[in-house]
PAMAR-245119 format. One record per atom (N, C-alpha, C): residue number from 1; atom name; x, y, z. Coordinates in steps of 0.02 Angstrom, whole numbers, plus 50000, padded with zeros to 5 digits. Layout:
<nodes>
<node resi="NUM" name="CA" east="X" north="Y" up="Z"/>
...
</nodes>
This chain:
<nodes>
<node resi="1" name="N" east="50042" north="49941" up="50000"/>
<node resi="1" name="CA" east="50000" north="50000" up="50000"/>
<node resi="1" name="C" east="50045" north="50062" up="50000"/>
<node resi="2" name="N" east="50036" north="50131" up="49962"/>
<node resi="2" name="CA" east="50057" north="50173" up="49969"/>
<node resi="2" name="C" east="50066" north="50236" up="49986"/>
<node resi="3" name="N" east="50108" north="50260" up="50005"/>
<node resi="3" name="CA" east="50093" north="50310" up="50077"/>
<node resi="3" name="C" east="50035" north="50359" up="50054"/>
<node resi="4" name="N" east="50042" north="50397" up="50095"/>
<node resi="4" name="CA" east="49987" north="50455" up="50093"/>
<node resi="4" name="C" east="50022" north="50516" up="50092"/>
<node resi="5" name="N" east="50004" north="50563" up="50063"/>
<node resi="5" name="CA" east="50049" north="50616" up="50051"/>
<node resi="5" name="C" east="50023" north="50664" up="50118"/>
<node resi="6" name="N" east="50082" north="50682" up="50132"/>
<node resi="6" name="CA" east="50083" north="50731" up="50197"/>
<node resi="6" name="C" east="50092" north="50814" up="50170"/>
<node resi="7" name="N" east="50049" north="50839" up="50172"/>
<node resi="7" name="CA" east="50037" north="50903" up="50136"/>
<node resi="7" name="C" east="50076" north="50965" up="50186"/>
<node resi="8" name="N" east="50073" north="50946" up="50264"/>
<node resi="8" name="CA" east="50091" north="50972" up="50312"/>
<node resi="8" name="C" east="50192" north="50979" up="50311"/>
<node resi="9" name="N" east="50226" north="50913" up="50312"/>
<node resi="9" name="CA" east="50303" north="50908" up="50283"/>
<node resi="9" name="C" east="50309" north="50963" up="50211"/>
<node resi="10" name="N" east="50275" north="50951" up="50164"/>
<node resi="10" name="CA" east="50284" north="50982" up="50092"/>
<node resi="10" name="C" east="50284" north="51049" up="50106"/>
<node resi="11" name="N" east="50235" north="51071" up="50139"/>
<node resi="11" name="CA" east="50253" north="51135" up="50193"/>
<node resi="11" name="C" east="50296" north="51172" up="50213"/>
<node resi="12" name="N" east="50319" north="51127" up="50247"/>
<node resi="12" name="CA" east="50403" north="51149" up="50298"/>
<node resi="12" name="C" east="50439" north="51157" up="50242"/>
<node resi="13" name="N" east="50458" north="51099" up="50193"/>
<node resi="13" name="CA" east="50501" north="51086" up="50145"/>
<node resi="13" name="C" east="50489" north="51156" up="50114"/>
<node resi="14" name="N" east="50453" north="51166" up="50079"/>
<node resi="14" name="CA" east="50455" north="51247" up="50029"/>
<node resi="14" name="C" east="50450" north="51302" up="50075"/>
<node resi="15" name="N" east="50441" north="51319" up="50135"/>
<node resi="15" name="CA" east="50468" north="51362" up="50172"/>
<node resi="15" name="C" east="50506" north="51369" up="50196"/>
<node resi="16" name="N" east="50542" north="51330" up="50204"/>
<node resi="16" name="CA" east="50642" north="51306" up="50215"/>
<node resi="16" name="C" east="50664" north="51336" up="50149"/>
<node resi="17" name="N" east="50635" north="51299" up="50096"/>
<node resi="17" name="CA" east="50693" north="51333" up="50038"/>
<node resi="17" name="C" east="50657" north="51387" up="50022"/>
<node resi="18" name="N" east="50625" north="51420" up="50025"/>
<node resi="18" name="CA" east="50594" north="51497" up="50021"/>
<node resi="18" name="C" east="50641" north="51545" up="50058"/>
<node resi="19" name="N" east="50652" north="51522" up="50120"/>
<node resi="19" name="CA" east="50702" north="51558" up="50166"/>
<node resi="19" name="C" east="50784" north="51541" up="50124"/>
<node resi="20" name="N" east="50786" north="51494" up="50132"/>
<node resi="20" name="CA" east="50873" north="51485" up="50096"/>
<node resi="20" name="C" east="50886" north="51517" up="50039"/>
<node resi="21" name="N" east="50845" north="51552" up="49983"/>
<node resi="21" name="CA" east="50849" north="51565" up="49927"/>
<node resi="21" name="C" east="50886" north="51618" up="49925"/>
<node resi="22" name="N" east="50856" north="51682" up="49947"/>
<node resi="22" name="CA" east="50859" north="51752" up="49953"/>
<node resi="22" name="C" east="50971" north="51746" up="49985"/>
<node resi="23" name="N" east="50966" north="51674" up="50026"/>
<node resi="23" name="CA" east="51040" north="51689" up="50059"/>
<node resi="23" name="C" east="51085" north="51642" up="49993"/>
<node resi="24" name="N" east="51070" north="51616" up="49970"/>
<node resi="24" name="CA" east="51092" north="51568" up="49883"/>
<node resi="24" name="C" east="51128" north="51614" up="49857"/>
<node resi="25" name="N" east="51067" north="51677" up="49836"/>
<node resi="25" name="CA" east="51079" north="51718" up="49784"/>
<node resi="25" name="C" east="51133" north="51778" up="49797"/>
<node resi="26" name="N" east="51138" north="51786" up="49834"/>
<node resi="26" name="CA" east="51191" north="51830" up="49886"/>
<node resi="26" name="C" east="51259" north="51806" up="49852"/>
<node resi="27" name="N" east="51258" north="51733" up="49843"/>
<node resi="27" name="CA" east="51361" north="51721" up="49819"/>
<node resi="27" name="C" east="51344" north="51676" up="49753"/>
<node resi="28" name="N" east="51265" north="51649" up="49729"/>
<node resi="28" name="CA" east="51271" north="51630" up="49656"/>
<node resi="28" name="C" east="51234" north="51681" up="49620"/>
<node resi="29" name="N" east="51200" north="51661" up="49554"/>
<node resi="29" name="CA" east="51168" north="51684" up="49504"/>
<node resi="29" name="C" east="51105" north="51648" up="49489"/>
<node resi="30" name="N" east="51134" north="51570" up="49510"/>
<node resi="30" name="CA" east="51076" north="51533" up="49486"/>
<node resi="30" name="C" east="51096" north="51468" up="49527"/>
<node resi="31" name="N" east="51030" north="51447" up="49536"/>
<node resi="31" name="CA" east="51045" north="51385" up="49587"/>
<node resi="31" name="C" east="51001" north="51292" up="49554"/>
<node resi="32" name="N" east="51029" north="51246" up="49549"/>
<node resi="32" name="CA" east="51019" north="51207" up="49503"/>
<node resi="32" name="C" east="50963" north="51157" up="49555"/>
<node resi="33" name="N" east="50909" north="51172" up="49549"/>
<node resi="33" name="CA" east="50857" north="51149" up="49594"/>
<node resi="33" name="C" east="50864" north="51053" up="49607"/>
<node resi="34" name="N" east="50885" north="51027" up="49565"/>
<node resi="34" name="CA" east="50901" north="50941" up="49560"/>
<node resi="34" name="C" east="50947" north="50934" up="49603"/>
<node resi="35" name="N" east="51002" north="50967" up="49612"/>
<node resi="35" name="CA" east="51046" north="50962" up="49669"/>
<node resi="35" name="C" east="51012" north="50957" up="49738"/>
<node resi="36" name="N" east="50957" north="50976" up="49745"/>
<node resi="36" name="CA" east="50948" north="50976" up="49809"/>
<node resi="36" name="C" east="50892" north="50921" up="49836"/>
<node resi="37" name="N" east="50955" north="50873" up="49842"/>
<node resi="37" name="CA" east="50910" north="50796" up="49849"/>
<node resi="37" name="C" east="50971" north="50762" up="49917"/>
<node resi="38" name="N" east="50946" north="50719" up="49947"/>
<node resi="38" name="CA" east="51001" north="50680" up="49993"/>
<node resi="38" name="C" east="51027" north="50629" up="49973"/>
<node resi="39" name="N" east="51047" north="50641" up="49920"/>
<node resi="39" name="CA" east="51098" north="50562" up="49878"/>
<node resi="39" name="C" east="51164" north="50591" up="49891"/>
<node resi="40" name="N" east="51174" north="50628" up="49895"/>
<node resi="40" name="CA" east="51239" north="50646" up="49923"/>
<node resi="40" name="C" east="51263" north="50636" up="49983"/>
<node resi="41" name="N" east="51232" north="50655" up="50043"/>
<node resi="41" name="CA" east="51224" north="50647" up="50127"/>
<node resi="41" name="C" east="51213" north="50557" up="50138"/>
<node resi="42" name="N" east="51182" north="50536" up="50095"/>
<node resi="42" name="CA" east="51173" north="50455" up="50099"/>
<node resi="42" name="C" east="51233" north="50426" up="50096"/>
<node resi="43" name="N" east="51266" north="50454" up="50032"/>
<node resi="43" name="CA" east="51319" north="50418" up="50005"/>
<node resi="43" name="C" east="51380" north="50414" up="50056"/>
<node resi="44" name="N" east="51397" north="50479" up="50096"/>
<node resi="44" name="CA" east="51438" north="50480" up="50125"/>
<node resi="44" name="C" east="51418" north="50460" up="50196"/>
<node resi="45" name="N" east="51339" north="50454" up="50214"/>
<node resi="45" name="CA" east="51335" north="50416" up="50274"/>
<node resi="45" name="C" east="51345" north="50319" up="50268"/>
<node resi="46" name="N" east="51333" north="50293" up="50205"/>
<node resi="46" name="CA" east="51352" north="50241" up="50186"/>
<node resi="46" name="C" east="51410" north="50239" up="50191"/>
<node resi="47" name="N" east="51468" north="50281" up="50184"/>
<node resi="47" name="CA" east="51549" north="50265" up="50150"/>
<node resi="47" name="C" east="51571" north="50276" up="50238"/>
<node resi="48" name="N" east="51532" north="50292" up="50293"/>
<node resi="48" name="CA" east="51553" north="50297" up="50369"/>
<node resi="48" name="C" east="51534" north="50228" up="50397"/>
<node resi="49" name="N" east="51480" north="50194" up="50364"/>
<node resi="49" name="CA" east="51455" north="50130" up="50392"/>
<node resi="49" name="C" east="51507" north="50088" up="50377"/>
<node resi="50" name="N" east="51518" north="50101" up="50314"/>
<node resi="50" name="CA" east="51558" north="50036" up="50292"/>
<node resi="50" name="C" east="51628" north="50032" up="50309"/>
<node resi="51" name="N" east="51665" north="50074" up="50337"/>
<node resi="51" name="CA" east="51698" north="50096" up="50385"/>
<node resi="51" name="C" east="51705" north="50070" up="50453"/>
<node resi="52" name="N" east="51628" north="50056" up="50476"/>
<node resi="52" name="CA" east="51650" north="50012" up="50527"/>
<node resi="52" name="C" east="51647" north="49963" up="50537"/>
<node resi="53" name="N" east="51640" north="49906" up="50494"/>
<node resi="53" name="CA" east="51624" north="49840" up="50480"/>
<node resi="53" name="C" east="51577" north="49834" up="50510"/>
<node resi="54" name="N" east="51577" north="49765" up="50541"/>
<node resi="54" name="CA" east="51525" north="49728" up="50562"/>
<node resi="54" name="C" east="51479" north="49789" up="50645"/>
<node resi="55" name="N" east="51524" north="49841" up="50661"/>
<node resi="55" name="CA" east="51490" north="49865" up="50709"/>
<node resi="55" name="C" east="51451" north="49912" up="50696"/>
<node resi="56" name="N" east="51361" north="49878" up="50727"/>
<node resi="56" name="CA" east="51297" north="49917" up="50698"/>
<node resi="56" name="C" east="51281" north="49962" up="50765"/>
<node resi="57" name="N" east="51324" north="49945" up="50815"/>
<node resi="57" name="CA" east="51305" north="50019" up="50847"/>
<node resi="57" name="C" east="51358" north="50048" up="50887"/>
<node resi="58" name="N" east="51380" north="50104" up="50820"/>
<node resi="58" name="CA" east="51445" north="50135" up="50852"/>
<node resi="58" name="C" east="51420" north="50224" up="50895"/>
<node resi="59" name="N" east="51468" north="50245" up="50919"/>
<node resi="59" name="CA" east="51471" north="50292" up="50965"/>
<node resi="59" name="C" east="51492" north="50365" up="50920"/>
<node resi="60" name="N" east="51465" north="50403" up="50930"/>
<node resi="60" name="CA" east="51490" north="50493" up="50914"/>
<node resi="60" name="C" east="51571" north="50470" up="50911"/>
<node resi="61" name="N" east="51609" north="50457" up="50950"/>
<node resi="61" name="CA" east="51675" north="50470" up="50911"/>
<node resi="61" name="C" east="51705" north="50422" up="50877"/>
<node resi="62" name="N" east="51650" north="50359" up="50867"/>
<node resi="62" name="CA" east="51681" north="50300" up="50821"/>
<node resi="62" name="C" east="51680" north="50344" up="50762"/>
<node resi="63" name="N" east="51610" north="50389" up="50743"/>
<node resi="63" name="CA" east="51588" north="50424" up="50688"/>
<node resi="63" name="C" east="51651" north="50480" up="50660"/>
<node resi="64" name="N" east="51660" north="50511" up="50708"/>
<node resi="64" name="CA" east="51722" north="50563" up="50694"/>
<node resi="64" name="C" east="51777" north="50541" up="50675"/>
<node resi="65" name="N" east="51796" north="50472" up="50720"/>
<node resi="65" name="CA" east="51857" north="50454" up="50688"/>
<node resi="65" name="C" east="51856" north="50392" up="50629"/>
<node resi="66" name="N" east="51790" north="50387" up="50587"/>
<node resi="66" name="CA" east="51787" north="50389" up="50536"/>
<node resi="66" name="C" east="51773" north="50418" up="50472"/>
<node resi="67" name="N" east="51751" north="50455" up="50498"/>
<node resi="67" name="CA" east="51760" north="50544" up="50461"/>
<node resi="67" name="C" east="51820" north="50564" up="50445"/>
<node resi="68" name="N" east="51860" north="50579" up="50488"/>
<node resi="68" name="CA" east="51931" north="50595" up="50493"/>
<node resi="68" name="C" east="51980" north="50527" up="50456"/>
<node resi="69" name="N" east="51957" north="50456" up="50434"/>
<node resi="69" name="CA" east="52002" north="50408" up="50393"/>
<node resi="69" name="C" east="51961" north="50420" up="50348"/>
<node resi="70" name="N" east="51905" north="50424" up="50302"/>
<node resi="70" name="CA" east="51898" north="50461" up="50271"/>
<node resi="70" name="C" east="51927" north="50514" up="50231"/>
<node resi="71" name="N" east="51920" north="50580" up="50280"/>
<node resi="71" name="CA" east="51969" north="50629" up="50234"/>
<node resi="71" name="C" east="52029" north="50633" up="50215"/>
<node resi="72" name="N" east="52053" north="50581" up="50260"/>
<node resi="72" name="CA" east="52153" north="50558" up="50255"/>
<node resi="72" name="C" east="52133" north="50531" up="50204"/>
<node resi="73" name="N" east="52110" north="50478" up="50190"/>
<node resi="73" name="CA" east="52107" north="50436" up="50130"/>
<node resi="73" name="C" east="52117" north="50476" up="50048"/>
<node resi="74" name="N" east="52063" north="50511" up="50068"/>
<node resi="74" name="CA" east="52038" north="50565" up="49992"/>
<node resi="74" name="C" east="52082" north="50646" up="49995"/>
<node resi="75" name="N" east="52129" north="50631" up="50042"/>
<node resi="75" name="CA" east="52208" north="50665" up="50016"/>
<node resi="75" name="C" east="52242" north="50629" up="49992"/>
<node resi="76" name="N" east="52261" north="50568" up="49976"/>
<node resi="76" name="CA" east="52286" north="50521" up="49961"/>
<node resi="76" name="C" east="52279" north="50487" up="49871"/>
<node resi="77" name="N" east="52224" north="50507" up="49873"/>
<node resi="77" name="CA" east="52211" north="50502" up="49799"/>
<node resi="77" name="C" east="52225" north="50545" up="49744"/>
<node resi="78" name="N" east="52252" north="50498" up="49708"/>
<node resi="78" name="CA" east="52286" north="50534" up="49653"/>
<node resi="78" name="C" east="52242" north="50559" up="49590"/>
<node resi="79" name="N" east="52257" north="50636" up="49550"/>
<node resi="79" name="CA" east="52205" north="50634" up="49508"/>
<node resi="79" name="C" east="52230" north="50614" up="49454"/>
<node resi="80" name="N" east="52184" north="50625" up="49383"/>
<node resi="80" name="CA" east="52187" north="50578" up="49353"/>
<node resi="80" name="C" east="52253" north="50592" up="49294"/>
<node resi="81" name="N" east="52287" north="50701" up="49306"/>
<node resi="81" name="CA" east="52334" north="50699" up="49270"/>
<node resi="81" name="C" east="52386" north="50717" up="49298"/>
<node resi="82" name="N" east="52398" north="50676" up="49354"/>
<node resi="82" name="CA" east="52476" north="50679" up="49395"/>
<node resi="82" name="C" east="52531" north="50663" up="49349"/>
<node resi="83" name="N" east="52572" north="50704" up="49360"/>
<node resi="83" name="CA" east="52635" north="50685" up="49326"/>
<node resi="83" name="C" east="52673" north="50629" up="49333"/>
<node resi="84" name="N" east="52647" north="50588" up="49396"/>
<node resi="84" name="CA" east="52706" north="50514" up="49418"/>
<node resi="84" name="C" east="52638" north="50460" up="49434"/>
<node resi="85" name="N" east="52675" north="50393" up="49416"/>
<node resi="85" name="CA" east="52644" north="50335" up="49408"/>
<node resi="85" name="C" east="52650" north="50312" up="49477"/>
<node resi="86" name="N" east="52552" north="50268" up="49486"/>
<node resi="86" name="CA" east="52549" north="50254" up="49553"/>
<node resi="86" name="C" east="52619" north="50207" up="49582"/>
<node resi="87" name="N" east="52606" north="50188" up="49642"/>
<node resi="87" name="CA" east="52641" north="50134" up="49673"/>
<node resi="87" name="C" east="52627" north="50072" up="49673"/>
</nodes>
């Protein structure tokens, strides 16, 4: 069966970005409305899970200090027109 649409959330949602707009336009020109979806926030809350293997219930600083191997990691990567061949 499928949900029921909550007219009350849809609400909040366009009066949230009603308010954010006016502060958008301040440092862009134009703002690309598809971007603003949580496949991004997923992705990187997935790439923290998988991080901790098998443990499904970790603590605030298990999280940080997988956050933090994370960003070490993705200094580490090389782009794609470096002058020297991986290792």
């Amino acid at each position: 069966m499928g949900r029921k649409f909550n007219s009350a959330g849809w609400q909040v949602t366009l009066s949230a970005f009603l308010l954010l707009v006016p502060e958008l336009f301040e440092k862009v020109r134009f703002v690309l409305l598809s971007r603003f979806n949580q496949d991004a926030l997923e992705n990187y809350f997935s790439q923290v899970r998988r991080k901790g293997g098998s443990n499904d219930h970790s603590t605030p600083l298990d999280f940080l200090q997988r956050t933090r191997m994370l960003l070490a990691e993705g200094m580490f990567v090389m782009c794609g027109n470096a002058n020297c061949e991986p290792d």
